[in-house]
C-alpha positions in Angstrom: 0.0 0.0 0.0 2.8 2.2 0.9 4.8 1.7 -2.5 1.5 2.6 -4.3 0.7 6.1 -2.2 4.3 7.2 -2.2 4.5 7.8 -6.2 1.0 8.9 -6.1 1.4 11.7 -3.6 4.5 12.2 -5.2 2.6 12.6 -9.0 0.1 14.8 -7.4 2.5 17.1 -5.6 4.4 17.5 -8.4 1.5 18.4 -11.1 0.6 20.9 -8.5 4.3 22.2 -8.0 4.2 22.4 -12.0 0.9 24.3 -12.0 1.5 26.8 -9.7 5.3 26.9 -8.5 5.1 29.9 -6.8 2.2 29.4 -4.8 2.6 25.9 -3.3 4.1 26.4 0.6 8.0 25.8 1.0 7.0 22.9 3.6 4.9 20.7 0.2 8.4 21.6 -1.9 10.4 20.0 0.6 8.4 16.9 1.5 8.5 16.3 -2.8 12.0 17.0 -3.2 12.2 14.4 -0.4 9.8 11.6 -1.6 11.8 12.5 -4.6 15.0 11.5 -3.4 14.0 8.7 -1.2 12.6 7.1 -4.9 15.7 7.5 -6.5 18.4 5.8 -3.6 15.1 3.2 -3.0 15.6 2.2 -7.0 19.3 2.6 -6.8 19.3 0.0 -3.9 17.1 -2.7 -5.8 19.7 -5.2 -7.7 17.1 -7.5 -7.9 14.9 -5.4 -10.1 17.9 -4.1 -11.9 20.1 -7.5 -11.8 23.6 -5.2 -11.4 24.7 -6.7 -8.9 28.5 -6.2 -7.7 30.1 -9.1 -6.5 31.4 -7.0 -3.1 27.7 -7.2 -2.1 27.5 -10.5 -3.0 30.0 -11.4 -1.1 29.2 -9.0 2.3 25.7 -11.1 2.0 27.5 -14.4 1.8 29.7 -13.7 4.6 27.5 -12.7 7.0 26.0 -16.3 7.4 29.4 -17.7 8.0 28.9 -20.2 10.7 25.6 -21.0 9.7 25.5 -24.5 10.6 25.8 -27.7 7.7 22.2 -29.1 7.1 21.9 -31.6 4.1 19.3 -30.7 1.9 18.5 -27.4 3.2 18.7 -23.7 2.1 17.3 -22.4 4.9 19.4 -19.4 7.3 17.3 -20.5 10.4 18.3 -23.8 10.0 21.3 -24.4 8.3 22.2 -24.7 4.5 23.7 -27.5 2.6 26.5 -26.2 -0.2 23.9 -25.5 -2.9 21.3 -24.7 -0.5 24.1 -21.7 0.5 24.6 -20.7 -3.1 21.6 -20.3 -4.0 20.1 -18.1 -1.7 23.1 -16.1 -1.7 22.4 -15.6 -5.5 18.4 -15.6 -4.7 18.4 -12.3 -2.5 20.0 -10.5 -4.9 17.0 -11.7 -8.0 19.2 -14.6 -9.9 17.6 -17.6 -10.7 20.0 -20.2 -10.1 19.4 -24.2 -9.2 19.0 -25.5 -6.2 21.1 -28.9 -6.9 24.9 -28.6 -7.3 24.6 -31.1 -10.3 22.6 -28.4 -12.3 24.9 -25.7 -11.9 27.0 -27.1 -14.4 24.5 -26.1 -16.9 24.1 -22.3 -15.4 25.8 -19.4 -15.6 29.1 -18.5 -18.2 31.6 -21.2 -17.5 35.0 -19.6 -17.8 38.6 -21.0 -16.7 40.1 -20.6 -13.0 43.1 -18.3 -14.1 39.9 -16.1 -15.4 38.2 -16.5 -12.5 36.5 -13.3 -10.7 35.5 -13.1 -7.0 31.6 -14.1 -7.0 32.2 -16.9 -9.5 31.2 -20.5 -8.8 33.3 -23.2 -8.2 32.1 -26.9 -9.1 33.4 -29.7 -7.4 32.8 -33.4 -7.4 31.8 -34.8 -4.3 34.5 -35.6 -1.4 35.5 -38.6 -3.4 38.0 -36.9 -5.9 37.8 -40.0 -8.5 34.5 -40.1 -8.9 34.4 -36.7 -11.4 30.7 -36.8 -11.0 29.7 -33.1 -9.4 28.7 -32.9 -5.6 30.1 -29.6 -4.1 29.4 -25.7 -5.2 31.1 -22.5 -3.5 31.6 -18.8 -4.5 34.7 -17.2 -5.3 35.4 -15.0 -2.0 39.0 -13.8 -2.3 41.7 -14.1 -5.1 45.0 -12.4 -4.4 49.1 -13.5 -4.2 48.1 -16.8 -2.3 45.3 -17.9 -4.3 41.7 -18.1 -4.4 39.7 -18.6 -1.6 36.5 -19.3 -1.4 33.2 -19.1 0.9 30.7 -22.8 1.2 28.5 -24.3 3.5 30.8 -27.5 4.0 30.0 -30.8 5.6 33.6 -31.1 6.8 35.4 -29.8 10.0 33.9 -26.5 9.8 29.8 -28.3 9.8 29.0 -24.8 8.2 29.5 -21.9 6.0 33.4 -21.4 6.2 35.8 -19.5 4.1 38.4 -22.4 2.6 41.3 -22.4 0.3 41.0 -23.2 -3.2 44.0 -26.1 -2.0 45.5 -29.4 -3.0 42.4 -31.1 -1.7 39.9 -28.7 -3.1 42.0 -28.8 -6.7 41.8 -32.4 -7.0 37.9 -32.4 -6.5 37.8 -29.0 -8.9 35.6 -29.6 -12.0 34.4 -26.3 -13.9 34.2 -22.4 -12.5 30.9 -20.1 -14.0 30.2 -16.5 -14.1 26.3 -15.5 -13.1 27.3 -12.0 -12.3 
């Protein structure tokens, strides 16, 4: 209700300001540069309806559930996530449709190669059996610098939870494919 009588007081105020600019009180000028402004920083603040999202915000979202407990099958913040329970609502908040099974992401998305990679791409894994190259583990790019990439996943391993890991030994011999959805 509110969205709706915002741009309609704000229509009306400003047909009258256009009518008669001179005589509409300083105090009705004010409140429409206001609604005005408040519009244009509520649209600017929307990436889902304008899908520009910047992989910094991405990320800030994504980190803020770290410790979010492991919970299979799950891509729930109250309860816990599973991996591509975790990447997908990260991706969700911010309006991309994106699977909800870490097999389909290998069909989503850009796929590019890991010396391309950008933070807020995803990183496909197989499962935590490294020779079977069937895929069973998704993550998003969190951090590439001089000692690598790192990365940000709801893991079922030590950490029972969204941790930030290395993109190591272990995590290279599991690595199948990387894809842009930003």
């Amino acid at each position: 209700m509110k969205k709706i009588l915002i741009p309609i007081l704000f229509f009306i105020l400003s047909a009258n300001a256009v009518k008669a600019q001179t005589t509409l009180p300083v105090q009705y000028q004010e409140l429409v540069k206001k609604l005005s402004e408040n519009l244009k920083n509520k649209s600017e603040q929307t990436p889902k309806e304008t899908n520009q999202t910047s992989s910094t915000s991405l990320i800030d979202f994504a980190k803020s559930m770290l410790g979010i407990p492991y919970r299979y099958a799950t891509s729930n913040p109250k309860i816990g996530f599973d991996c591509s329970g975790f990447v997908s609502y990260v991706f969700s908040n911010f309006g991309f449709k994106v699977p909800r099974s870490s097999r389909e992401f290998s069909a989503t998305g850009k796929e590019t190669s890991i010396e391309n990679a950008k933070v807020g791409d995803v990183l496909i894994f197989t499962g935590s059996n490294s020779r079977i190259r069937r895929i069973g583990h998704v993550g998003i790019v969190y951090s590439i610098d001089e000692s690598g990439i790192k990365f940000i996943h709801a893991s079922s391993g030590k950490a029972r939870g969204v941790t930030i890991t290395e993109f190591n030994g272990h995590y290279k011999s599991r690595f199948m494919k990387i894809i842009s959805i930003l």
